[in-house]
C-alpha positions as a printed Julia matrix, in Angstrom:
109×3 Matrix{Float64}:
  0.0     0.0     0.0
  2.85    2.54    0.88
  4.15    1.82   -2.97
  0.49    3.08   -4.11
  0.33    6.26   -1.8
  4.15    6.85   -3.36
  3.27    6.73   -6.97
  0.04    9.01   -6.36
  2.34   11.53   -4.31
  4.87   11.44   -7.37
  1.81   12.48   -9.79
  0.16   14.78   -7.42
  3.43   17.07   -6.87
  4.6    16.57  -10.19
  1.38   18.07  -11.67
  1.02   20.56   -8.42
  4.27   21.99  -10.34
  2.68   21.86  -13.59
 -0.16   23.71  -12.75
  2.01   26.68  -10.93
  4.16   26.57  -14.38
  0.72   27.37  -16.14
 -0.32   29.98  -14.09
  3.26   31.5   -13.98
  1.85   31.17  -18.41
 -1.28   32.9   -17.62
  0.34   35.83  -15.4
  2.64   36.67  -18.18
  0.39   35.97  -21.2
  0.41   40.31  -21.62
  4.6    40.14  -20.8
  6.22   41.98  -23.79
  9.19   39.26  -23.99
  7.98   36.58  -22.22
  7.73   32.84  -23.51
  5.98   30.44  -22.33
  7.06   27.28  -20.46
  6.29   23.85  -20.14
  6.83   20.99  -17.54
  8.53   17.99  -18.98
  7.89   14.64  -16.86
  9.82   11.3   -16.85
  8.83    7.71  -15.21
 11.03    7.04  -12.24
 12.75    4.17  -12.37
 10.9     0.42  -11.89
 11.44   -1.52   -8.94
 12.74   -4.69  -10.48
 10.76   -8.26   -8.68
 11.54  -11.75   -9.64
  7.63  -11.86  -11.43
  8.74   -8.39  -13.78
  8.9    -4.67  -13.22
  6.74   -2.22  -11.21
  6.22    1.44  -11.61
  7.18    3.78   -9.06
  5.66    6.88  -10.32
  6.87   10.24  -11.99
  9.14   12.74  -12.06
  9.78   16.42  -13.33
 13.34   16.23  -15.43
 12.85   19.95  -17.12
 10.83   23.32  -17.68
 12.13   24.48  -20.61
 10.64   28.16  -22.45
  8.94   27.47  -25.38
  9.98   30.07  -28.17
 10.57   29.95  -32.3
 14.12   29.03  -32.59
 14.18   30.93  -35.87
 12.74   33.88  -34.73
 15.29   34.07  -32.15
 18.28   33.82  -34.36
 16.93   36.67  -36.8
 16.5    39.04  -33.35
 20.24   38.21  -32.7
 21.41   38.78  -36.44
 19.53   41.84  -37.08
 20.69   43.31  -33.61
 24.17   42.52  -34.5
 23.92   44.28  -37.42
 22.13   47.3   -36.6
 24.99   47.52  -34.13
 27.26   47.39  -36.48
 25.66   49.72  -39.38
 24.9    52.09  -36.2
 28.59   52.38  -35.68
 29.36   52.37  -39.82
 26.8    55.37  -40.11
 28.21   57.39  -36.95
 32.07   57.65  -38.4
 30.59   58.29  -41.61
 28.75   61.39  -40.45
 32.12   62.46  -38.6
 33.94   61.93  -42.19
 30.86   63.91  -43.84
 31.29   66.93  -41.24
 35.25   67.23  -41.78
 34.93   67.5   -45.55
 31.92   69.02  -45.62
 32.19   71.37  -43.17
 32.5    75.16  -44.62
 35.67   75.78  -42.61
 37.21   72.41  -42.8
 35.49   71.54  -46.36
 36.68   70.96  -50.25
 34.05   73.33  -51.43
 36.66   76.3   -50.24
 39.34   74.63  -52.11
């Protein structure tokens, strides 16, 4: 009877955490940003007898975010290379000043 009580226990906390993962979901369903998570479970291992193998209930081996890998990689690109063309257009502007400046320019020249 104690093995029963065990494997219930196992399920009960195991989806006890589930359920606070979904409303952690819910709370941040308006979160600019957020992504949403999910509760990954796993069978503990059997207790091995001589007439075959019995259950001993569940486990929680993850939460892992849920999000588009793709769309994740294109945010890190593109920020890269606004970076970048941010920092291209910023010396060009100083170059543009110098020569066109009307003290420093070519158009005296």
């Amino acid at each position: 009877m104690a093995g029963l009580i065990n494997i219930g226990l196992t399920g009960i906390l195991g989806h006890q955490a589930a359920l606070n993962t979904t409303g952690n979901n819910i709370t941040n369903a308006n979160t600019p940003g957020y992504s949403r998570q999910e509760v990954q479970f796993e069978t503990q291992s059997a207790q091995r007898t001589g007439a075959g193998s019995i259950g001993t209930g569940v486990s929680i081996t993850n939460i892992r975010r849920l999000a588009n890998e793709y769309l994740t990689q294109q945010v890190r690109e593109d920020t890269s290379l606004f970076g970048e063309q941010e920092a291209l257009n910023s010396e060009l502007s100083r170059l543009d000043n110098l020569l066109g400046g009307e003290t420093t320019g070519l158009s005296n020249a």
